[in-house]
Residue, then its C-alpha position, 0 to 999 in steps of 0.5 A: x106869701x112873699x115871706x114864704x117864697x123868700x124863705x126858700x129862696x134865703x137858704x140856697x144864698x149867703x146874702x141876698x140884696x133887694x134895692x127898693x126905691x125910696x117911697x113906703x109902699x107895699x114892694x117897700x114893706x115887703x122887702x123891709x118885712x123879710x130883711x135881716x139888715x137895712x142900708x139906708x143913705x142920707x144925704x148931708x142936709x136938713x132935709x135929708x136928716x127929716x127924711x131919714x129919720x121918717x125912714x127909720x119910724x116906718x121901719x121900726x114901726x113895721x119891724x122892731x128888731x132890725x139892724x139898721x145902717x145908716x150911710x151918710x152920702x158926702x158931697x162934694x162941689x165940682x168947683x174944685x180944681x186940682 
């Protein structure tokens, strides 16, 4: 049904941008299931790496032939002084 909606919705725009939050559930399905392109941020930590490769598993799992772009967030320490 969703994908049926967003198919007429598509044709009247040349892109359209779903921020969905960082948890797999059904409105995150959804939007990955009528995606033509993934932006996925990843933080710089061991934790971030593990979390982002379970990111790619369950979009690829649910949809095989999708571009994924990964972003890799630099963080910076407020310590510095200029």
């Amino acid at each position: 049904m969703v994908c049926k909606k967003f198919k007429r919705t598509k044709s009247k725009y040349d892109y359209i941008i779903l921020d969905l939050p960082p948890a797999w559930n059904l409105l995150t399905k959804n939007g990955v299931a009528v995606a033509d392109k993934v932006i996925s941020p990843m933080e710089p930590s061991r934790f971030g790496y593990e979390s982002h490769t379970k990111v790619l598993q369950s979009v690829s799992t649910l949809k095989m032939k999708l571009l994924i772009l990964s972003v890799v967030n630099h963080m910076l320490a407020q310590k510095s002084i200029f």
